[in-house]
LUMSE-833646 format. One line per field, with one value per residue (C-alpha): residue in one letter; z negated, x negated, y. Coordinates in pm, 1 decimal, decimal comma, padded with zeros to 6 digits. Last residue first. Example, Ala and Ser with C-alpha at 12.3 -4.5 7.8 and 13.67 -1.06 7.14 Angstrom:
BEGIN
residu <- S/A
w <- -00714,0/-00780,0
u <- -01367,0/-01230,0
v <- -00106,0/-00450,0
***
This chain:
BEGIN
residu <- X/X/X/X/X/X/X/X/X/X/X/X/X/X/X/X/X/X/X/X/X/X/X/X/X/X/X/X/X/X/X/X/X/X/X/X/X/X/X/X/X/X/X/X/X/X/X/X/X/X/X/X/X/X/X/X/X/X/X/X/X/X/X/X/X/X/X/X/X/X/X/X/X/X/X/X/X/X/X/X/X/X/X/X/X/X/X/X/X/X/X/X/X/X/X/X/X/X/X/X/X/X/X/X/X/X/X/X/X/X/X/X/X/X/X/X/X/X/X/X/X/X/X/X/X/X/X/X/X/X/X/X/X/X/X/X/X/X/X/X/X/X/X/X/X/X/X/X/X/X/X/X/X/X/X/X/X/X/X/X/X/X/X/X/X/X/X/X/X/X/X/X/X/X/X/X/X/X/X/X/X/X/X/X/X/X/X/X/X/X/X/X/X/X/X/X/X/X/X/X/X/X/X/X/X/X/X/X/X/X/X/X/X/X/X/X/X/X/X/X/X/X/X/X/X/X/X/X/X/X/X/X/X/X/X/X/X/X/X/X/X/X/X/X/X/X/X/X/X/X/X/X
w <- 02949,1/02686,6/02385,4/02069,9/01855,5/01521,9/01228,0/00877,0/00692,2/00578,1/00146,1/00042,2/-00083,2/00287,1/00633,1/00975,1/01262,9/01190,4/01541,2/01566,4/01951,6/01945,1/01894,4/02199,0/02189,6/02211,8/01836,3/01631,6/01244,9/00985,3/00667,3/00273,0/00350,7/00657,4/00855,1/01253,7/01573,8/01878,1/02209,1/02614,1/02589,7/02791,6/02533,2/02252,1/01992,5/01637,2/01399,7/01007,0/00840,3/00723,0/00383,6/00401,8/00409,2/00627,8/00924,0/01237,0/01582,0/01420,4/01714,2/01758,8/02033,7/02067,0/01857,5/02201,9/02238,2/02263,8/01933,5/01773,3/01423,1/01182,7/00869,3/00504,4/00265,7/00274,2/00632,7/00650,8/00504,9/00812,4/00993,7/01306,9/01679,4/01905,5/02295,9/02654,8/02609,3/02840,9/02645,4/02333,0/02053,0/01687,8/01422,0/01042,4/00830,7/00845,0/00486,0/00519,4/00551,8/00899,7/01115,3/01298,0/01559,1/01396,6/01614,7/01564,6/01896,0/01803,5/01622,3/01907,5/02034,4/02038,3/01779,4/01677,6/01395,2/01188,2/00889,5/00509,9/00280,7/00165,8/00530,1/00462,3/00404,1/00678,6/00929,6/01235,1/01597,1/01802,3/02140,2/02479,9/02444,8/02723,0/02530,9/02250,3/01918,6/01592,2/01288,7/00970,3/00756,0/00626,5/00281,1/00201,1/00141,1/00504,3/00732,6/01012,0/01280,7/01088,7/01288,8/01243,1/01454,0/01390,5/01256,7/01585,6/01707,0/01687,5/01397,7/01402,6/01122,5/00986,1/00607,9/00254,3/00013,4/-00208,2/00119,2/00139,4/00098,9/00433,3/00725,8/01054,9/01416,9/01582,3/01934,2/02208,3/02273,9/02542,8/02403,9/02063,6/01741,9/01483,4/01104,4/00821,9/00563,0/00422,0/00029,4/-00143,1/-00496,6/-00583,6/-00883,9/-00895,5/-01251,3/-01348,1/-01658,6/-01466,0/-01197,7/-00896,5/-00525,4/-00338,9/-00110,4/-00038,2/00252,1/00604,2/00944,2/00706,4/00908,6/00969,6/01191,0/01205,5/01165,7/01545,1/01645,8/01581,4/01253,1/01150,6/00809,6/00723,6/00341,2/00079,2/-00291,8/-00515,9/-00735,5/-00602,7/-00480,7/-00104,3/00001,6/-00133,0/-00046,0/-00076,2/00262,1/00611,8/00927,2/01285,9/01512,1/01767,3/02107,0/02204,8/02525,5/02369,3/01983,6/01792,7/01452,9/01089,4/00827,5/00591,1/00380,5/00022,1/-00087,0/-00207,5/00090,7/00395,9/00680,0/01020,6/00903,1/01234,6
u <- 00731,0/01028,7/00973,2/01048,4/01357,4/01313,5/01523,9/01572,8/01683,2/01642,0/01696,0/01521,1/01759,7/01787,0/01965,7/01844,3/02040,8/02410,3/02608,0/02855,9/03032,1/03201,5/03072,8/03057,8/02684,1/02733,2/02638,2/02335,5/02267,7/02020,8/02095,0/02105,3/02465,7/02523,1/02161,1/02162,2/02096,4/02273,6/02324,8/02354,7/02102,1/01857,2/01567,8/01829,0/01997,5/01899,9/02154,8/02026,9/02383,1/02622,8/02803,6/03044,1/03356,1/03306,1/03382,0/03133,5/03185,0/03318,1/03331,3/03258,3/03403,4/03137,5/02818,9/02650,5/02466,2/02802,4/02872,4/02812,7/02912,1/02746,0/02953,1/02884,7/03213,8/03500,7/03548,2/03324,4/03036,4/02825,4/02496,3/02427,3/02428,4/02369,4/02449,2/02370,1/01983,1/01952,6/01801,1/02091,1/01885,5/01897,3/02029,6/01975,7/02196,1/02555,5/02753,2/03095,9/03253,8/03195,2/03006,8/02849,4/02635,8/02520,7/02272,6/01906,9/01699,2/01398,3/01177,5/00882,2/01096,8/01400,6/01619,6/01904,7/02124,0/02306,2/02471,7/02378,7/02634,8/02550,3/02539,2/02113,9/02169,1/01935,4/01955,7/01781,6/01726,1/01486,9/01462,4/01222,7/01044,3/01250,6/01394,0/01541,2/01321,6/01449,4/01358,7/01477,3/01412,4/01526,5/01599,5/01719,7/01531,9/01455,1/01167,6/01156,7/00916,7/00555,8/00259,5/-00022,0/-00316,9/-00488,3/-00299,0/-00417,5/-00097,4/-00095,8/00096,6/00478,4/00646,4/01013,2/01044,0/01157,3/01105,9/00739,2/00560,2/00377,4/00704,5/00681,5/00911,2/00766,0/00729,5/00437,3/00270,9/00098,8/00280,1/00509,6/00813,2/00697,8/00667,3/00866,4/00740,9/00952,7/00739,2/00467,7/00451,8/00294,8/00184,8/-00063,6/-00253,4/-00600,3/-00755,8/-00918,4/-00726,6/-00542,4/-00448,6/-00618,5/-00472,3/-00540,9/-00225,1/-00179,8/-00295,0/-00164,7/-00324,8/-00429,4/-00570,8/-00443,2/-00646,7/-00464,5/-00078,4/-00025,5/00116,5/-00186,7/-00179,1/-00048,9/-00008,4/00199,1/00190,6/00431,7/00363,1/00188,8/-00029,5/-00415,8/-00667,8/-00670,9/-00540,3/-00186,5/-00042,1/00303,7/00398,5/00505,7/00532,7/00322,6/00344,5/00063,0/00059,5/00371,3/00289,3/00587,8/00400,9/00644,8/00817,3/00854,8/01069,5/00873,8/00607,4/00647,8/00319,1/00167,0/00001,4/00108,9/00211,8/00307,1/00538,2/00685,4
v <- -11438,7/-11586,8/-11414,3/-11656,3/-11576,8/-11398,8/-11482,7/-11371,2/-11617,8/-11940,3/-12063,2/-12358,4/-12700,7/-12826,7/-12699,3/-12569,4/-12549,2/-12451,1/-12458,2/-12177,4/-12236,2/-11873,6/-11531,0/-11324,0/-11373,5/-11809,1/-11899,4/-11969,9/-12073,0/-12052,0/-12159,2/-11990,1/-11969,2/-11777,3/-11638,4/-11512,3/-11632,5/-11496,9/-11639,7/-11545,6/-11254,5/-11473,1/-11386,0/-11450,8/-11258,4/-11173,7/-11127,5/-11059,4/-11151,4/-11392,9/-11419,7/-11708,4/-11567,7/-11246,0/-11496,0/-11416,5/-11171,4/-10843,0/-10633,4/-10274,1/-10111,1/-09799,3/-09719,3/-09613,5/-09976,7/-10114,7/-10301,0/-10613,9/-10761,5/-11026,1/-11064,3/-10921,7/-10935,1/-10736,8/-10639,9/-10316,9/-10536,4/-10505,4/-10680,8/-10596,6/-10649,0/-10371,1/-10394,8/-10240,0/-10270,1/-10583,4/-10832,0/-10727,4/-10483,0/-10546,0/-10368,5/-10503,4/-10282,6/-10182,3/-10089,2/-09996,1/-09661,6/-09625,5/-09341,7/-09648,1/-09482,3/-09199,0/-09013,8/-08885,9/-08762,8/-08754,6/-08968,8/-09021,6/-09340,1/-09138,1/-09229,3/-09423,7/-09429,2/-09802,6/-09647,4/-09739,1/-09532,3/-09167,7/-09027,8/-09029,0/-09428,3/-09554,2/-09847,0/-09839,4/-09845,0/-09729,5/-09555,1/-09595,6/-09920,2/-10081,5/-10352,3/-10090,5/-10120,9/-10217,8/-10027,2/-10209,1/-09893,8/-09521,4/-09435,0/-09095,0/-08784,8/-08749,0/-08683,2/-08992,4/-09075,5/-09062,4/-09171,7/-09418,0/-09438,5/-09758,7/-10034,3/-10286,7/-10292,8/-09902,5/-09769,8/-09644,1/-09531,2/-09523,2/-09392,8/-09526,3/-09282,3/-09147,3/-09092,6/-09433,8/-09609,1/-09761,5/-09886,0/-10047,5/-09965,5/-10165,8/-10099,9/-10155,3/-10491,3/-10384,4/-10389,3/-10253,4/-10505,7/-10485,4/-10484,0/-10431,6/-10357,4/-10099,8/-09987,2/-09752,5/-09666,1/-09899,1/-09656,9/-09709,7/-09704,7/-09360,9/-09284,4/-08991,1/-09229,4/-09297,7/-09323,9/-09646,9/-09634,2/-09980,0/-10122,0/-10223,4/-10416,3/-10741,7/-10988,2/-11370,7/-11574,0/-11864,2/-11926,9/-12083,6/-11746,7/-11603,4/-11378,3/-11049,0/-10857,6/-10588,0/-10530,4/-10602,9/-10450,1/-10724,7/-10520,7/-10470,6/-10690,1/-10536,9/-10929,1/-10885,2/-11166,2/-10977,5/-11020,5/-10875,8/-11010,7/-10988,9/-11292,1/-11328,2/-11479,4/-11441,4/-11206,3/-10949,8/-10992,1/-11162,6/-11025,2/-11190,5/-11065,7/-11265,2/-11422,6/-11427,2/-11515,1/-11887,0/-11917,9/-12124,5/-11899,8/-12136,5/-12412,4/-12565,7
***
């Protein structure tokens, strides 16, 4: 079911715990400047969308405002008071957290690198994300008030996209360190990582199931699931438009 319909890239799209509302970002741009991604969120049915992030509305020396920021990569908090996202408000890529509402927003991370893709653990208590501060992109986690910082990957490779098992004892993500970009998991620690998809196709952006028993993720421009330890791979959307990025429903 088709849920966003404007002409804007709509994407990376998160559920609110009680699924009632689905927040995701997009280029629609509705503060009238340039077409940076904002964080926008909407009923679940695709009404009542309202924008919850703006662009920085700064002024150059000529007077015209300058769009200079911008916020993506919404998740939403465990229990639904909350929304972690990444912004470039502060010149780099950082990790934030605003109310659900976009009130009160607060800074997490304070690095020169690029930090993003926050993923929350299921009990609200740490986040995951990807960052390339260790000069390659490595999966850390924090401390749900940003501290805490530890390297879970240490691995030559490149591992984005973390996301939390049901039951907080696992990290699936997204890693090149076998030629090409497979979906992995790992204890939630960083330990025994497991490559669980071929690197050949390209497959990424896991997201597992409200049961914990399966994992979608994207290969070839599709959308497909498999059993968490990696077998049974059953392709469920196809067509000429490219799929990614998904989000499974929250079962209450």
């Amino acid at each position: 079911q088709q849920v966003s319909t404007s002409f804007a890239l709509d994407e990376w799209a998160s559920w609110s715990p009680d699924t009632f509302k689905i927040v995701f970002q997009s280029d629609l741009s509705l503060d009238t400047l340039t077409a940076h991604f904002q964080i926008y969120v909407m009923n679940s049915d695709g009404s009542n969308i309202s924008q919850l992030t703006f662009a920085d509305t700064a002024r150059d020396s000529t007077g015209a405002l300058k769009d200079t920021s911008s916020n993506y990569q919404p998740a939403w908090s465990p229990n639904g008071a909350q929304i972690a996202f990444a912004s470039s408000r502060d010149s780099n890529s950082e990790i934030y957290v605003m109310d659900a509402n976009g009130t009160n927003v607060v800074r997490l991370t304070d690095n020169t690198a690029s930090d993003g893709q926050p993923a929350w653990s299921p009990d609200g208590s740490k986040i995951a994300f990807a960052t390339n501060r260790d000069g390659n992109a490595e999966i850390y986690v924090m401390n749900a008030n940003g501290s805490g910082l530890i390297n879970l990957t240490h691995n030559a490779g490149i591992d984005l996209l973390p996301a939390w098992s049901p039951d907080g004892t696992k990290i699936a993500f997204q890693s090149d360190r076998s030629t090409n970009f497979a979906v992995w998991v790992m204890n939630a620690d960083g330990s025994n990582p497991v490559r669980l998809t071929s690197p050949s196709p390209v497959s990424g952006a896991p997201s597992w199931s409200p049961d914990g028993t399966r994992i979608a993720y994207e290969q070839g421009g599709d959308i497909w699931v498999m059993n968490a330890d990696g077998s049974n791979k059953i392709r469920i959307t196809s067509g000429f438009w490219a799929d990614g990025f998904p989000h499974w429903r929250p079962i209450l």
